[in-house]
C-alpha positions as CSV (number, residue, x, y, z in Angstrom):
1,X,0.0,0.0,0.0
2,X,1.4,3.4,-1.1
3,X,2.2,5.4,1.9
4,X,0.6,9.2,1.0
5,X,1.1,13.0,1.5
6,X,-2.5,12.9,3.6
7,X,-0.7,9.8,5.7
8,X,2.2,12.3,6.4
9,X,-0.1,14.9,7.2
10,X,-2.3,13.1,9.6
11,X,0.7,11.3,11.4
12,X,2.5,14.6,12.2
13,X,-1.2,15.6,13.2
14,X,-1.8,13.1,15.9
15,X,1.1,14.0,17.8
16,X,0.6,18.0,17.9
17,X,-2.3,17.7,20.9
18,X,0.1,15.5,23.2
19,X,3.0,17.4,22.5
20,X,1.3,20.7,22.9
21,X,0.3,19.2,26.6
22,X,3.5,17.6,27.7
23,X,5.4,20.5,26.4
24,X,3.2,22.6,28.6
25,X,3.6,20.1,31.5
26,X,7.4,19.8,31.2
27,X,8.6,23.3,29.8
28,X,10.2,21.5,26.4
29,X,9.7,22.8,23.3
30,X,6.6,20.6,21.7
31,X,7.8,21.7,18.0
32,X,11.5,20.3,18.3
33,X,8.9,16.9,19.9
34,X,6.8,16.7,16.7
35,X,10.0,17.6,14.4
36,X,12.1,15.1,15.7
37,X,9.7,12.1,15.4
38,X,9.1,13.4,11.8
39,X,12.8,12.8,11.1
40,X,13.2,9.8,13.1
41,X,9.9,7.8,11.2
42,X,10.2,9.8,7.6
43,X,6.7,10.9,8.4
44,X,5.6,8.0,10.3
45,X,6.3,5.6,7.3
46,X,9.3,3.7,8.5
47,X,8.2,3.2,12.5
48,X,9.7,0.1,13.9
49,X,6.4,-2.4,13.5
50,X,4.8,-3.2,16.9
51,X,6.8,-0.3,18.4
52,X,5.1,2.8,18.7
53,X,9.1,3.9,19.0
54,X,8.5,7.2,16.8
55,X,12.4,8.4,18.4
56,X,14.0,5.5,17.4
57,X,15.4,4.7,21.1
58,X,16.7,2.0,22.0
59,X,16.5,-1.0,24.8
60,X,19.8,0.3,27.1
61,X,20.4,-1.5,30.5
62,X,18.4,1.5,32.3
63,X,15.5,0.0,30.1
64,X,12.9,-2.5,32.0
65,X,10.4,-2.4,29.6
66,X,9.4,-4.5,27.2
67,X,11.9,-4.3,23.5
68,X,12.3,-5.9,20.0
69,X,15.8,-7.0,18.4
70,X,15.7,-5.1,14.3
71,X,18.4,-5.2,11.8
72,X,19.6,-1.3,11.2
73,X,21.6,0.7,9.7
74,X,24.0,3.2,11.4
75,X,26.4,6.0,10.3
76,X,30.0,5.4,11.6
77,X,32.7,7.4,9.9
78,X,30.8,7.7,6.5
79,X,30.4,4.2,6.2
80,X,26.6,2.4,6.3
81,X,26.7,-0.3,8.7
82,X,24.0,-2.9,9.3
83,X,23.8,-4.1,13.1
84,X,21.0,-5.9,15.6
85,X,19.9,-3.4,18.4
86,X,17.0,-3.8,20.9
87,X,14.5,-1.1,20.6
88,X,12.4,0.6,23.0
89,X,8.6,-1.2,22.7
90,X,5.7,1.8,23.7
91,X,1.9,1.1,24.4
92,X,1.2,4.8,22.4
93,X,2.7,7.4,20.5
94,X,2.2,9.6,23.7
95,X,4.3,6.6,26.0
96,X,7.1,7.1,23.8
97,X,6.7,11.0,23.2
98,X,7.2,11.5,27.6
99,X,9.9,8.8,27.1
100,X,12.0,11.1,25.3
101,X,11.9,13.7,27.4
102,X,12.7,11.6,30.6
103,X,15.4,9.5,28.0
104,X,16.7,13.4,27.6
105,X,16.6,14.1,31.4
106,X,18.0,11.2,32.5
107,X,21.0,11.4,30.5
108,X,23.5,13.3,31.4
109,X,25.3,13.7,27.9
110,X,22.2,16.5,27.1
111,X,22.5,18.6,30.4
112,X,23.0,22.0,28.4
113,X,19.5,21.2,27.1
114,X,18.0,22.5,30.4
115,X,20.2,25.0,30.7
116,X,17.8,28.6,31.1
117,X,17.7,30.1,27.3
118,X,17.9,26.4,25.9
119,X,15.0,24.7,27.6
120,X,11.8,25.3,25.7
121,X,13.7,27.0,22.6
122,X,13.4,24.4,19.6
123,X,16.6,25.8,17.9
124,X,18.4,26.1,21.0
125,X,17.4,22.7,21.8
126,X,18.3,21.3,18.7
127,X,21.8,22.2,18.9
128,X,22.0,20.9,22.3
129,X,20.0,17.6,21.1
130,X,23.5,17.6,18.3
131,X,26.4,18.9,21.4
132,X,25.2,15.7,23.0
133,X,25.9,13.2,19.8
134,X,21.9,12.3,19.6
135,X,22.5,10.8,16.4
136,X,25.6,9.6,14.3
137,X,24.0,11.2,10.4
138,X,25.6,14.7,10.4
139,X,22.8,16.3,9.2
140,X,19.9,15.1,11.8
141,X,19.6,18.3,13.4
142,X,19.6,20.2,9.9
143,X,17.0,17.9,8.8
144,X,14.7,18.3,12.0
145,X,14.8,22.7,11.9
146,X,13.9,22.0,8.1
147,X,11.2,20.3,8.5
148,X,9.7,22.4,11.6
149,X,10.5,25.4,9.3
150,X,9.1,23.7,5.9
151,X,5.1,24.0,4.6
152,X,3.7,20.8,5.3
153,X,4.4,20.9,9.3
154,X,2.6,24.3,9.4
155,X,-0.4,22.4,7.4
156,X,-0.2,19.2,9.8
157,X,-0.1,21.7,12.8
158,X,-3.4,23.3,11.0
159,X,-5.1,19.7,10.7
160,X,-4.4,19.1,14.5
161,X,-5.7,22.5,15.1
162,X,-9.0,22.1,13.4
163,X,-9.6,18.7,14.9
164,X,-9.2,20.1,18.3
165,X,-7.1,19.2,21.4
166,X,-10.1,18.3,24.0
167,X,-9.3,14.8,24.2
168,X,-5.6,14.8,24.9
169,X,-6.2,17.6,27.9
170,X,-5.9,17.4,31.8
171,X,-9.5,16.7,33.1
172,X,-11.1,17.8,36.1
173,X,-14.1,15.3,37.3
174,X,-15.9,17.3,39.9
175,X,-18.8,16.0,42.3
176,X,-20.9,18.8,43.1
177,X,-22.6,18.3,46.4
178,X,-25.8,20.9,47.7
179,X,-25.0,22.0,51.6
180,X,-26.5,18.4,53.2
181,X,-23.4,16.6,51.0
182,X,-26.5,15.5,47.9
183,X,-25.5,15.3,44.8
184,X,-26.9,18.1,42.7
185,X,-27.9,16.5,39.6
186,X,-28.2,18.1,36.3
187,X,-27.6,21.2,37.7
188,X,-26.5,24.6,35.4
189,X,-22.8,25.0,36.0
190,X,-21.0,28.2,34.9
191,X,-17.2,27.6,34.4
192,X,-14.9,30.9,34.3
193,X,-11.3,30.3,33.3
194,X,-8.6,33.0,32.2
195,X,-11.7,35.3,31.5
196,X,-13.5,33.3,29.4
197,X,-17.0,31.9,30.6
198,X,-18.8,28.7,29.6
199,X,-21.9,26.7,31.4
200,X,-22.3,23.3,31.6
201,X,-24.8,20.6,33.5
202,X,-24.2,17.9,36.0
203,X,-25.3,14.4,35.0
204,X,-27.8,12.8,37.3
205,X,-25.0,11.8,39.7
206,X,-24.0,15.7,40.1
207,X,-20.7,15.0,38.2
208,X,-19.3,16.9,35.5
209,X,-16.2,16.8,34.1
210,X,-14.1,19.8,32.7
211,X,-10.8,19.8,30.1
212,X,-8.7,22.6,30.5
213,X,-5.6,24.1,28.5
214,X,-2.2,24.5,30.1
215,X,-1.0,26.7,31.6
216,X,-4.1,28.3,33.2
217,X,-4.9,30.0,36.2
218,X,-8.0,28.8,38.6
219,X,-11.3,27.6,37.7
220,X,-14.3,30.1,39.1
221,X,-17.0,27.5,39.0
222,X,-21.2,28.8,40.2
223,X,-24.2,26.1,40.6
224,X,-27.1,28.1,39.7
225,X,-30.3,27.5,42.6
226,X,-33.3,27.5,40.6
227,X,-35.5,27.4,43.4
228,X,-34.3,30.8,44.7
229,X,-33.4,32.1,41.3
230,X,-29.6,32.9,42.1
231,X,-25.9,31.7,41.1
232,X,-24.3,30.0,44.1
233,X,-19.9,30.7,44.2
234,X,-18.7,27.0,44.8
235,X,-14.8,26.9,45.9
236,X,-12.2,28.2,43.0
237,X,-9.9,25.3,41.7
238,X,-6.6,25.7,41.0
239,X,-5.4,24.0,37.4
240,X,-2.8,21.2,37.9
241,X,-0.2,20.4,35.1
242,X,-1.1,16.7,36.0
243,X,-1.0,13.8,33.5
244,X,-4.0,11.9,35.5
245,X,-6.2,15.4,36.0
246,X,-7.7,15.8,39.4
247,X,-10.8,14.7,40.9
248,X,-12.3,16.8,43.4
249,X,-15.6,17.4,45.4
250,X,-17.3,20.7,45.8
251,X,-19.8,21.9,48.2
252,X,-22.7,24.7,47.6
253,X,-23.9,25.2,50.9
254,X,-26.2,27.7,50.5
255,X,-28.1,25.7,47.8
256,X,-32.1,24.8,48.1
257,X,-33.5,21.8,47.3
258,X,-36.6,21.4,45.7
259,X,-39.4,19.6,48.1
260,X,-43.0,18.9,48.1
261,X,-45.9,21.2,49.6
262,X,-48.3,18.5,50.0
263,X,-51.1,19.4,52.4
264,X,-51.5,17.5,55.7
265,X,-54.7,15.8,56.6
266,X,-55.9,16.2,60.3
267,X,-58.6,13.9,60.1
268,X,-56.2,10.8,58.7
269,X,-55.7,8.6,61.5
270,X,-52.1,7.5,62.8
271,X,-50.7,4.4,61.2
272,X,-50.6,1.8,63.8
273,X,-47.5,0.4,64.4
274,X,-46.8,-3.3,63.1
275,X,-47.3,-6.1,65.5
276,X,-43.2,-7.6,65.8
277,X,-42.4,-10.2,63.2
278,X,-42.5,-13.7,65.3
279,X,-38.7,-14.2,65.9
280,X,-36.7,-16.5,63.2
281,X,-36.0,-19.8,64.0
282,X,-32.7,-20.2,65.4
283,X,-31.3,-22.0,62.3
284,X,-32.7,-18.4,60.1
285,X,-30.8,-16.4,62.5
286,X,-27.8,-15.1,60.8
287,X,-24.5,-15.7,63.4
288,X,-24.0,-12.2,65.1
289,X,-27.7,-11.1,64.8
290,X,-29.5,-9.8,67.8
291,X,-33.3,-9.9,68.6
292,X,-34.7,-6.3,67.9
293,X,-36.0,-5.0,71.1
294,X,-37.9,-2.3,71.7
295,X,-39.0,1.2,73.7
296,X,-41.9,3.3,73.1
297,X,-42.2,6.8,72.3
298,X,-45.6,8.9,72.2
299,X,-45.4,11.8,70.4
300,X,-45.6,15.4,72.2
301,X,-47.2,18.6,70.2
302,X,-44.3,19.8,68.1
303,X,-42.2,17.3,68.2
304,X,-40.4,16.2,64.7
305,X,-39.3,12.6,63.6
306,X,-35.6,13.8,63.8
307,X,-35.4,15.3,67.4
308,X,-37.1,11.8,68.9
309,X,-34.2,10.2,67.2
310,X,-31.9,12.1,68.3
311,X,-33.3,11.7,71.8
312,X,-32.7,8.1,71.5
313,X,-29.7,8.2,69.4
314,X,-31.0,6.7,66.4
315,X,-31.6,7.3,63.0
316,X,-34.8,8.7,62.2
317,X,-34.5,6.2,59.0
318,X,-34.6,3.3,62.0
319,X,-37.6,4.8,63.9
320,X,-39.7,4.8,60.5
321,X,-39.3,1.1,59.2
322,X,-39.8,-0.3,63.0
323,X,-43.4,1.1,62.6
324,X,-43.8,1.3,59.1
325,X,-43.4,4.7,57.9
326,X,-42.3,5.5,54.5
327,X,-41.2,8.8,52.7
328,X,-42.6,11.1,53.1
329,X,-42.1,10.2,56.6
330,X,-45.6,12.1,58.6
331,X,-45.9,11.4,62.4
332,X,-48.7,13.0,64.6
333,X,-49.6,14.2,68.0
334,X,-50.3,11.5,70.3
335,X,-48.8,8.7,68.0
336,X,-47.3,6.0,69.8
337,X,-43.9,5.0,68.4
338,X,-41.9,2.1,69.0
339,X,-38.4,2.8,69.0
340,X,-35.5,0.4,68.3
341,X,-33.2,0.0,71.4
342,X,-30.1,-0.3,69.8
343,X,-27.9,0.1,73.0
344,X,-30.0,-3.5,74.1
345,X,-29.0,-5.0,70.8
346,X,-25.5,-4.2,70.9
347,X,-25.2,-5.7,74.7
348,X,-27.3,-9.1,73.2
349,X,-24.8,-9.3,70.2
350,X,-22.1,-8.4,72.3
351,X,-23.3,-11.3,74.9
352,X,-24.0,-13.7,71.4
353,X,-19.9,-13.2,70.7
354,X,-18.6,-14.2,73.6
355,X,-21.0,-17.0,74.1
356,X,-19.6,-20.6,73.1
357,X,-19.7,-21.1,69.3
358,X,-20.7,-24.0,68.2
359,X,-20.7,-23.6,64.4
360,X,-19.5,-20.4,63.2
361,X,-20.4,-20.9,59.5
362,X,-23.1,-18.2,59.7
363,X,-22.8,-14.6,59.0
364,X,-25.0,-12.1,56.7
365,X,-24.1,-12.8,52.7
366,X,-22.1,-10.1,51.2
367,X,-25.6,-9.5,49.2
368,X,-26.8,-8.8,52.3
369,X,-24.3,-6.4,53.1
370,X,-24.4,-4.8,49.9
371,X,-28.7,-3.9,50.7
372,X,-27.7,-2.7,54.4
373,X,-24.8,-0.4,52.6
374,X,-27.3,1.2,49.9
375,X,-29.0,2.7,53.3
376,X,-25.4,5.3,53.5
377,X,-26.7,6.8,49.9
378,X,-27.3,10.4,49.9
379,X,-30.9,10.9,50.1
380,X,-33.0,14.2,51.2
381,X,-36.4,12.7,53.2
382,X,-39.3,14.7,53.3
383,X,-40.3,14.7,57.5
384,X,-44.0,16.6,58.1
385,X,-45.2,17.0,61.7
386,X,-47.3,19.3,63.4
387,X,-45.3,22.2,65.4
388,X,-46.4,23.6,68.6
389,X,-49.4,26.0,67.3
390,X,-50.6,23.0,65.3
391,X,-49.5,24.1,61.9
392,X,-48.2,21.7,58.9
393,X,-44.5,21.9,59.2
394,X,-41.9,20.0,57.3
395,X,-38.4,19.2,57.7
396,X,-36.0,18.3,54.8
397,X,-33.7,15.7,56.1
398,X,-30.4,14.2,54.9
399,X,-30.2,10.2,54.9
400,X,-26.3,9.4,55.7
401,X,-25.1,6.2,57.1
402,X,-21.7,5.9,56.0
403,X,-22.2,7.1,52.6
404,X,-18.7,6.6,51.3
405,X,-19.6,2.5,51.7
406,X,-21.5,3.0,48.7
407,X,-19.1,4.2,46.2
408,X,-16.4,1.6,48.0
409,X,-19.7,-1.4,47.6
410,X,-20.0,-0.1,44.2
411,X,-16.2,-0.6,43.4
412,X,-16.5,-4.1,44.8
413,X,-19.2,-5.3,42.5
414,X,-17.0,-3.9,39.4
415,X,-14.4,-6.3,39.6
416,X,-11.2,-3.7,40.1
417,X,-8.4,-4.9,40.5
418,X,-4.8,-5.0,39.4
419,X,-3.9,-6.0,35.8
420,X,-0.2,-8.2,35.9
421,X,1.9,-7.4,32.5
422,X,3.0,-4.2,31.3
423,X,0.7,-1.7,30.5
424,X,-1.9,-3.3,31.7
425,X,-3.3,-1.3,34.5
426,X,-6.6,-1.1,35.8
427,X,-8.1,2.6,35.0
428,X,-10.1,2.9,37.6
429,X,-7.1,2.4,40.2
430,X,-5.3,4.9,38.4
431,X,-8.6,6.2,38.8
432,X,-8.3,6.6,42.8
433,X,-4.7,8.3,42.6
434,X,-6.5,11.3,41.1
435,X,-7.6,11.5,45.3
436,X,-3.8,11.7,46.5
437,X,-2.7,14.9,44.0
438,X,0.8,14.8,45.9
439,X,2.0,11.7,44.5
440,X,4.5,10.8,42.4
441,X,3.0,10.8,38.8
442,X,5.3,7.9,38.0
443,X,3.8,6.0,40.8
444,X,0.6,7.1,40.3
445,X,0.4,6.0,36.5
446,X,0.6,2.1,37.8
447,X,-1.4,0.0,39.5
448,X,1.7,-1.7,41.1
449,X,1.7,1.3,43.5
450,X,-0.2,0.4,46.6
451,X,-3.8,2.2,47.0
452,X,-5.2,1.5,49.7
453,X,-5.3,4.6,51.3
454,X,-6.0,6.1,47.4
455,X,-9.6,4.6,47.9
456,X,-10.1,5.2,51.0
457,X,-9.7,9.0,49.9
458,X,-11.5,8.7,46.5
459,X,-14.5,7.0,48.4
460,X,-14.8,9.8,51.0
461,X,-14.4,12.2,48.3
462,X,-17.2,11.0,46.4
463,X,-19.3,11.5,49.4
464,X,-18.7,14.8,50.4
465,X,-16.3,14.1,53.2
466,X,-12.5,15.4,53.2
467,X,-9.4,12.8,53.6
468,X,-6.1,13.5,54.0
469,X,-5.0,13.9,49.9
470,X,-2.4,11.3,50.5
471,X,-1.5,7.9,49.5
472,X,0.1,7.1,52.8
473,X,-2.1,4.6,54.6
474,X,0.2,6.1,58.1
475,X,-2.4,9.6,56.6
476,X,-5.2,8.6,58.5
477,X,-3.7,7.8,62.0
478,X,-4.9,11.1,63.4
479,X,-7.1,12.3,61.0
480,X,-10.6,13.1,61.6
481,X,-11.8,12.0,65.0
482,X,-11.7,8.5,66.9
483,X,-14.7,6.4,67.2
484,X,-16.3,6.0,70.7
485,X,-13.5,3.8,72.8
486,X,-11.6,3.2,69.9
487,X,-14.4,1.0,69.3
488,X,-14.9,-0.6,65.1
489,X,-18.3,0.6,63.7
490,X,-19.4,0.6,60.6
491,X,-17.8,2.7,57.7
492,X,-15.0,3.6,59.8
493,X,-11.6,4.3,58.5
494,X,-9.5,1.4,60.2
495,X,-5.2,2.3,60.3
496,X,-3.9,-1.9,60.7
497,X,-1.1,-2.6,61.1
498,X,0.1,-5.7,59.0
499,X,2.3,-8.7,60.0
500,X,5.9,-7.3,59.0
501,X,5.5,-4.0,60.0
502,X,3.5,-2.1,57.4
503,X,0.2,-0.3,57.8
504,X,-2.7,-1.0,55.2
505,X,-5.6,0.9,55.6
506,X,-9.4,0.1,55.1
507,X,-13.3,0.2,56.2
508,X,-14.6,-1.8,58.6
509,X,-17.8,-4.0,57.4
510,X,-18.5,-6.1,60.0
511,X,-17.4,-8.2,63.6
512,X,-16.6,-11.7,63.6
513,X,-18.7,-13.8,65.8
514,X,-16.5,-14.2,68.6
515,X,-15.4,-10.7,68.3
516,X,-11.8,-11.5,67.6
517,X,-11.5,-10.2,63.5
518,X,-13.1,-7.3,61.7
519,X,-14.6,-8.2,58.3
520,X,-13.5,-5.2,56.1
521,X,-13.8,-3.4,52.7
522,X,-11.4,-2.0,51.2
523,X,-9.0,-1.4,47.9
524,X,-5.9,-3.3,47.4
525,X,-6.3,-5.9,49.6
526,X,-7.1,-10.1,49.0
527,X,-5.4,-12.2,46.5
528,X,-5.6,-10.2,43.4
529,X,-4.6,-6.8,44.8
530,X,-8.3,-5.8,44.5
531,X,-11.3,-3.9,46.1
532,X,-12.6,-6.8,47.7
533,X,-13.8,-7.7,51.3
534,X,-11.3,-9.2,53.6
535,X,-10.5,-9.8,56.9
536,X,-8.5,-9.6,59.7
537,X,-7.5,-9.8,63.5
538,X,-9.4,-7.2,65.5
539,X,-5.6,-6.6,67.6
540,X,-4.1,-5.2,64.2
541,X,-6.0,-2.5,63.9
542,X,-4.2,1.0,65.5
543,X,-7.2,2.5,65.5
544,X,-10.8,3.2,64.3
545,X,-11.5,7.1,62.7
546,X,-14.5,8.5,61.2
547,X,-14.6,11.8,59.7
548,X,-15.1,15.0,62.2
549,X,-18.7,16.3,60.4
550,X,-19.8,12.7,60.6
551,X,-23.0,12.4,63.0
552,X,-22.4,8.5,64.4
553,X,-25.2,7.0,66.0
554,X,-25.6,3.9,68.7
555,X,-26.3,1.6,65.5
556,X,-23.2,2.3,63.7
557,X,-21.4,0.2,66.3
558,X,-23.7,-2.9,65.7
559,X,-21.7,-5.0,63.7
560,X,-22.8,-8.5,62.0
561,X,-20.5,-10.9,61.0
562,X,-20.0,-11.5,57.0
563,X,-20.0,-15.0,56.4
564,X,-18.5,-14.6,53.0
565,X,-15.3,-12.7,53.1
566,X,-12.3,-13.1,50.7
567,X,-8.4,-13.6,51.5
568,X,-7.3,-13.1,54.6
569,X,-4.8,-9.8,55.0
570,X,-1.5,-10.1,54.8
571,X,1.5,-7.8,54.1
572,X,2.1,-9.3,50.7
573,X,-1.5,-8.9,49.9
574,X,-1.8,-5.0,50.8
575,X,1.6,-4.1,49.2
């Protein structure tokens, strides 16, 4: 097949966008970039097959990637001479494009090319590129400037220009969240950067994700409030020259939510509360499980669903399935309510665990587990009671049970985990590192890198609630606050401490029968390196945090046991 002018064209094309982006990132010169692979490949028609190698490097001992063995020729003295040399094998143009420039800053025959005045000059860099012996044909260098300076680069630089550069820049996947942490779904966004102004809309998860050019200053972002007709000023972003982007969360507290107006009926009778479900047979009764006991609770003028929780440190959520309220949750004057003792049920379960086991094969299934979880989402209930003067009042409440489970659940059932070979890695680790900014961008480009505390961050994050930004799993020793006693609970960030010395760090999912192990859920941990639910000794763990905005309740710290957990921990398994 005849290799064309248009082929020419369109290869020096697809390299202007990730040149122009690196070049930014790094401060190199992206035309002496596009130039010298033009030169190197004749256009892209003589690239090394199953290569992507467009600079022609080759597989030295500093080189632990994969390489192929070609027959060349070389330029020694004059003379053409044909040798076999390993070559550098890419996974993309771009792979091999940010080789060069660390193959460049790695070696110390080009350090005049960084010099101040050199670095991001093409010309100047050329010449430094030839100082340093790049290559052995005495007129590479001329070659490269002619061809930057000649017609056809200024028409593949045009292609690339009217194609547009969206897809090879730095994206920003923001989570907006209204002021009770719920996501604000399709929502009118206005974006401002460098003085230009464009609006955008959330998806029905409240996520919307942003490109940017490089260099650029911050992003002034506003969530318009169409219920009171006004532009709310979320938190301004600053750009990072990052290869993996950013993911962020951002809060509009002083947004309204739409609720309903729906009249109350005074002459509706209370809902009676349900007679108790006859207990299940002891052979039904998942290990761990307590019999639900119960108080009761009659209703005073004025008082709402949220303060009688709160007056037996419950969830309001709890109160309305024990007597069969749904949303809109409606209670009355008068109304006798039966409210769930959970202090009782902890002492029974607590009694159950140290109780001789004889068969501890029971447990609630991780489907189970995954229905109790979906109760963290973030929801806004719709409360109506009757205030002191004996008007309709209502009260918009926010649902939140450990909401970050969800995400980390949701991560579960997807299967992440890491990919072995080269260049095989798992996006949506790489995914998580976009929650630790700080590190290394060579570490976080791999899902060899441990990520456990990566997760743990990325699954706060996408529930409103700050981490620590860092990939240490050592972070969360003394951040946010401690759980009552030190005590595991559900959702909480658990610090453990490994066999060997190391600290892994995940969320606790449940208690082991006899109390001795916490069941947990968490990212790089089991077998695989994966997101998976594992286990291990309760006396590991350093200690239990939860975030400081958090409101815990006496049911967070009712644990069940999870009959079906994966691997055990172990330091080889979290590292």
């Amino acid at each position: 097949m005849t290799y064309t002018y248009e082929d020419k064209l369109n290869f020096a094309a697809s390299l202007y966008c990730s040149a122009r982006v690196v070049a930014a990132q790094t401060g190199w010169s992206w035309e002496l970039l596009v130039g010298q692979a033009i030169e190197e490949t004749g256009w892209g028609e003589k690239i090394l097959p199953g290569t992507n190698n467009i600079y022609n490097i080759k597989a030295d001992k500093s080189w632990t990637g994969p390489s192929k063995v070609f027959h060349v020729h070389e330029e020694i003295h004059g003379r053409t001479v044909w040798v076999d040399d390993p070559f550098r094998v890419y996974s993309s143009y771009e792979e091999s494009l940010r080789d060069r420039i660390a193959f460049v800053e790695n070696n110390p025959r080009y350090t005049a090319m960084k010099q101040p005045g050199i670095k991001g000059n093409y010309e100047r860099e050329a010449d430094a590129l030839k100082d340093g012996g790049y290559a052995t044909n005495t007129r590479y260098v001329g070659n490269i400037l002619d061809i930057i300076h000649g017609p056809s680069f200024r028409r593949a630089v045009n292609r690339a220009k009217e194609r547009g550069c969206a897809h090879a820049l730095p994206a920003v996947d923001i989570l907006v969240l209204d002021g009770a942490k719920v996501p604000v779904p399709e929502a009118k966004v206005e974006v401002q950067l460098d003085g230009k102004k464009a609006e955008a809309i959330t998806d029905d998860n409240g996520r919307l994700v942003i490109r940017h050019k490089l260099p650029c200053g911050d992003l002034h972002l506003r969530v318009f409030d169409t219920v009171r007709d006004k532009w709310i000023d979320l938190e301004p972003l600053a750009c990072a020259p990052s290869v993996k982007g950013q993911s962020v969360t951002l809060i509009a507290p002083d947004f309204s939510a739409q609720t309903s107006t729906r009249e109350h009926d005074k002459t509706t009778p209370p809902k009676p509360a349900p007679k108790p479900a006859p207990a299940p047979a002891p052979a039904a009764k998942p290990a761990g499980a307590a019999v639900p006991t119960f108080k009761t609770h009659k209703v005073a003028q004025g008082e709402s669903l949220a303060k009688i929780a709160a007056l037996y440190r419950v969830r309001y959520q709890a109160i309305a399935r024990a007597n069969g309220i749904t949303s809109p949750f409606i209670i009355r004057p008068d109304q006798i309510l039966r409210i769930p003792d959970v202090q009782a049920a902890a002492a029974a379960q607590e009694q159950h665990r140290t109780a001789p086991a004889a068969n501890d094969g029971g447990g609630i299934s991780l489907a189970t587990l995954g229905q109790m979880l979906t109760e963290g989402r973030n929801y806004l209930h719709t409360l109506y009671l009757r205030n002191a003067e004996a008007h309709p009042q209502t009260d918009l409440m926010h649902a939140s049970r450990a909401p970050w489970m969800v995400p980390a659940q949701e991560e579960f059932e997807k299967g992440v985990r890491r990919r072995p070979g080269r260049d095989r890695n798992d996006p949506r680790i790489l995914e998580y590192f976009k929650a630790t900014p700080a590190l290394d961008k060579h570490a976080a480009a791999v899902d060899e890198t441990a990520y456990c505390a990566a997760f743990a961050n990325w699954c706060l994050g996408r529930a409103g609630y700050k981490g620590t930004a860092s990939a240490l799993a050592l972070s969360f020793k003394k951040w946010g606050r401690p759980t009552r006693d030190n005590r595991p609970a559900l959702g909480a960030v658990a610090l453990v401490k490994v066999d060997g010395g190391s600290y892994h760090v995940t969320f606790v999912a449940g208690l082991s029968r006899d109390g001795r192990r916490i069941a947990t859920l968490g990212g790089n941990q089991g077998n695989a390196h994966e997101v998976s639910h594992s286990y291990c000794p309760k006396s590991w763990v350093v200690t239990y945090r939860y975030p400081v905005d958090y409101p815990d309740y006496d049911d967070d710290y009712v644990l069940h046991d999870v009959a079906s957990d994966h691997a055990p921990m172990t330091a080889a398994a979290t590292h």
